[in-house]
Steps between C-alpha positions, in 0.01 A plus 500: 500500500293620204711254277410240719165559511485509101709235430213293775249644276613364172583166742125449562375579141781248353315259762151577461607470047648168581206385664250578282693335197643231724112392534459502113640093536273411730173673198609230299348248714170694366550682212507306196508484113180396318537322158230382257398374167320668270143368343556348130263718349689852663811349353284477175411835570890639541591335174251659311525837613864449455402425147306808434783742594727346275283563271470859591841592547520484852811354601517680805192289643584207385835438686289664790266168461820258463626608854175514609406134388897369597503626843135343583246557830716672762433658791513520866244360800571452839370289760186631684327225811119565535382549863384105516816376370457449129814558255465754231721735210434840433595668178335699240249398272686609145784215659253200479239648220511213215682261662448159489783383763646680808786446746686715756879510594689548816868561483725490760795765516751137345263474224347235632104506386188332635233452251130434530310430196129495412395808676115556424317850495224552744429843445555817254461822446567691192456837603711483811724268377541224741484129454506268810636139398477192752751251523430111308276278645456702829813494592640742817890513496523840654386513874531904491489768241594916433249650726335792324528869639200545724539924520499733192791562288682850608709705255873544532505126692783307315358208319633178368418309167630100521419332168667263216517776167630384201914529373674287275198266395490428882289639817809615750386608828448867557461689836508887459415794740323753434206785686157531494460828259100450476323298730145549349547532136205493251595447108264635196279244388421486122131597500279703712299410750159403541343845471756570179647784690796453696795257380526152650778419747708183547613405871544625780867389435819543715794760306838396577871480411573155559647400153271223363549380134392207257405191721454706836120494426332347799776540730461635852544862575669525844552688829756376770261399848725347791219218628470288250724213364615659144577796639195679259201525408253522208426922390387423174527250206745622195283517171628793259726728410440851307736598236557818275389710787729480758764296622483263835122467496316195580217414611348213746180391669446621843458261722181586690318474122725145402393334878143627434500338206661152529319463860142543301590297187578169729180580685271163380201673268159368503280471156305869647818656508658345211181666317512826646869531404392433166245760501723745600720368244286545195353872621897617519555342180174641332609844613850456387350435132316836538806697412526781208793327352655165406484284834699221434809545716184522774338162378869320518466504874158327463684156290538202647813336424307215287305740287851718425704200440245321246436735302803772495666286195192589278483906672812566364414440192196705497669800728779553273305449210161740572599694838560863513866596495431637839438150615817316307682816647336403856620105442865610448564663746400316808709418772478086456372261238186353704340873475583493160275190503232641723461826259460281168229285649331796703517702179336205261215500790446882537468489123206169478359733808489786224347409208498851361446671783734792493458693879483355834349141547184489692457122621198394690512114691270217333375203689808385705542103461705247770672224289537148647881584490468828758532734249221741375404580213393886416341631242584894408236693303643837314362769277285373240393167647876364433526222778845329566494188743789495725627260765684584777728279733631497852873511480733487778162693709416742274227495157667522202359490147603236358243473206331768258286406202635268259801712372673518817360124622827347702400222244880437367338295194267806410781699522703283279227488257524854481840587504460232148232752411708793535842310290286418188411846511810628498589242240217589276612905545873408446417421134300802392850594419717237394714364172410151401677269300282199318553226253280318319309282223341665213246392229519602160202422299622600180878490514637403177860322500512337118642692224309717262566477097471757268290452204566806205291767723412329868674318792294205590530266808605150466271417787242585716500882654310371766750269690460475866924574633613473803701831653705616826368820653782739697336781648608807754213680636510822768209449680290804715144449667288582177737540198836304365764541207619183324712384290529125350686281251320249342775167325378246249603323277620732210338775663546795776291743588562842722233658715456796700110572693363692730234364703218521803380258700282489780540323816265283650512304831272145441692357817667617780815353341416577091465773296422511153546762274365545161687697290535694179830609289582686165804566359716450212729220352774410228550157392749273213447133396635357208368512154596344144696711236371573139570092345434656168816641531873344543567270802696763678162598630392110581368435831722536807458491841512892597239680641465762227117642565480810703090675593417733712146491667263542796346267734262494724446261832247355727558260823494432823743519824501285773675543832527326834647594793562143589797569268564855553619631150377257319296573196293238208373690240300390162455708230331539130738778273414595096781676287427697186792525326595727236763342265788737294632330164308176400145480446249249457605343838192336660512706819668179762547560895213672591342318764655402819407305829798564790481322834778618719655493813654736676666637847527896608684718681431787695656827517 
């Protein structure tokens, strides 16, 4: 009997497991997989911080941004029919943020897939992390929905999670059980609260076991209810997971809180309310600045996706270039690529907000302005009479900033003008130390290339001293911001000449795009050209064609250095140089060589 009784027991639960999985097929009518495209200017965005840890070694992010860019927007909605009929998605907000194209996926248990394209989204939020997308042009293929849970969550109840996570490049359909382990669970928030006393906290959220992973993010959270079609209905909406704390934790919106808010955002607003949101708006956001510590990671939630997007190509430059460690540290490790984006921008903002103000921000409101496009434009006065005019947007229902002073504009041409600003910067810096190669034409004034002919007790010149000759210039500089070494070879006809300076210079910007540099040099030199033996003696010491006259001398130079970064490198220079040379052997020698006029051209390298 008692056999019977257990082997009826582990009958029914066998049943009641079958039907609970065996009504997974019939989730995929609802359930489906959300794909999108990126914005241009966030794949701009990936590239370049791709680029700058590279350059830093980090090898370990950078195939972390590969995958990230190669497997795209995925994620998971499902199907949720308003109370008058109308069609919408749900899914969370970090799915659809920066995306410029959005369609959801049904797949039938064959593989089969039905796929509707253009979804649009009607409302946001960041904080809670829902998005609700309508279908194109109005459209209503779904007659009925997943109904959401109408009583509160319980602990212990076993839970569902239906979604489309990533494996093998592809979202594969997941359904995993799991229990309710917290049905009220608040998260630390990363800065106090509005007194500055107790910390922040995220949520309410819903604690389960339900294994979610990468693409289950707006996916429905579960519980089996015998009365309606699917089989379940909605306890929560997926959104995170937490990781190096414990295993088999996530974490999803209750569904009292995701209702509350989807049924208020497609409430029609009037202009009153649309401008009392926006007061609230700015006083949360004013607060939020009022912080005793960096607050960018609390202005990212503020950015609309316009004002991240334009100008997070430029912020990256600037972040990785002047941010505290703390905030490069902050950048790498965040859990997706658009929060990378968020923190450069919101950090480039907190820091026009700044000026040099060190402590908390204290921002007051100036005269708040309506712009013929609906947006407003507000005006935020700081310490020291600092004002920074901001504009703010309604996006997707909510006011975002999308504009703040001219650094951060959303203009992309500003920003391009500036990111040019910032690379002939770096240009100009890269060759305060640098080796530069140059060749060139030289002047001498007073070469002498005839022969000279001995006369009982003097050599004298069967020509003119003062010749004008033509010369090549080879020269190998190491440059550094003030000072360079030199050394040059100087060819003419009958002639070379060896020299070795040490000069400074002193750089001067006359253009955005020029520099010149006067400059200064010293040093010493050694030089041979060809002279005429004693003809008052045999002819084995007749004129011949070696160079047989070796001085040793110093010199001394004077010019000019031009540089442009239209051709980053490149260098022009012009230059006056005297020798005094002190000759070993003959005498009598008119002194020949001494002055010099050397136009060169030259390209350098940094290192």
């Amino acid at each position: 009997m008692l056999h019977r009784k257990i082997a009826l027991a582990v009958l029914l639960v066998c049943i009641s497991a079958a039907a609970a999985f065996g009504q997974a097929s019939t989730l995929r009518d609802y359930v489906g997989m959300i794909k999108g495209t990126y914005h241009s200017d966030a794949l701009e965005f990936f590239d370049k911080l791709k680029e700058n840890y590279k350059k830093r070694g980090k090898t370990d992010l950078v195939k972390w941004i590969d995958g990230y860019i190669k497997s795209g927007v995925g994620g998971t909605g499902f199907v949720y029919v308003a109370p008058d009929g109308e069609n919408y998605v749900i899914t969370n907000y970090h799915v659809v943020a920066q995306t410029v194209a959005l369609s959801v996926s049904f797949e039938k248990t064959d593989g089969a897939k039905t796929t509707y394209d253009r979804l649009k989204v009607v409302a946001a939020d960041e904080d809670i992390d829902i998005a609700v997308l309508t279908f194109a042009d109005g459209a209503k293929p779904f007659k009925a929905g997943l109904a959401f849970m109408t009583s509160p969550a319980e602990e212990g109840v076993d839970v569902f999670a239906a979604g489309f996570p990533g494996m093998f490049t592809e979202q594969i359909w997941q359904f995993s059980k799991g229990v309710i382990s917290n049905a009220r669970m608040r998260l630390p928030h990363d800065i106090e609260d509005e007194e500055g006393v107790n910390p922040a906290r995220w949520g309410p959220y819903i604690q389960h076991t339900s294994n979610i992973d990468h693409g289950n993010s707006g996916g429905p959270l579960l519980v089996q209810q015998a009365n309606v079609t699917s089989g379940y209905v909605v306890a929560g909406i997926n959104t995170l997971t937490l990781s190096g704390y414990r295993e088999n934790t996530f974490f999803a919106i209750p569904a009292d809180r995701a209702l509350a808010y989807i049924t208020e955002a497609l409430k029609p607003k009037d202009e009153a309310a649309k401008q009392h949101n926006l007061d609230l708006r700015l006083d949360a956001f004013i607060k939020s600045l009022a912080k005793p510590k960096a607050v960018y990671g609390t202005i990212a939630d503020y950015l609309s996706n316009g004002c991240t997007a334009s100008n997070a190509e430029y912020a990256i430059l600037e972040t990785f270039t002047r941010a505290p460690r703390t905030v490069q540290d902050a950048i790498d490790n965040v859990n997706n690529l658009v929060d990378a984006m968020n923190y450069c921008v919101a950090w480039l903002i907190e820091d026009t907000f700044r000026g040099k103000t060190t402590g908390a921000l204290r921002a007051t409101l100036g005269d708040i302005k309506k712009n013929t496009d609906g947006s407003y434009t507000v005006p935020l006065k700081f310490s020291g009479d600092r004002e920074v005019i901001t504009t703010w947007v309604l996006e997707f229902g909510i006011w975002k900033l999308d504009k703040a002073g001219d650094l951060v504009s959303g203009d992309k041409t500003l920003t391009e003008k500036r990111k040019k600003e910032r690379e002939r910067a770096r240009q100009k810096n890269a060759l305060d130390n640098a080796i530069m190669l140059s060749v060139g034409y030289t002047d001498i004034f007073d070469h002498w290339a005839g022969e000279r002919t001995y006369t009982g007790n003097s050599y004298q010149p069967d020509g003119l001293v003062t010749d004008i000759a033509p010369a090549l210039d080879v020269s190998v500089f190491v440059l550094q911001r003030y000072w360079f070494e030199r050394i040059s070879l100087t060819l003419a006809e009958k002639f070379w000449q060896l020299d070795a300076n040490l000069g400074f210079k002193v750089p001067i910007d006359i253009a955005k795009v020029v520099t010149l540099s006067p400059y200064a040099a010293v040093g010493v030199n050694i030089k041979m050209y060809e002279t005429v033996r004693d003809l008052s003696k045999t002819d084995e010491f007749s004129t011949g064609s070696d160079l047989d006259r070796l001085e040793f001398g110093v010199q001394a130079q004077g010019g000019l250095m031009l540089t442009t970064t239209w051709v980053p490198g490149l260098f022009l220079i012009a230059a006056y140089q005297g020798n005094v040379s002190f000759a070993g052997g003959l005498e009598k020698i008119p002194p020949t060589d001494v002055h010099m006029l050397k136009i060169n051209v030259g390209y350098a390298f940094s290192f």
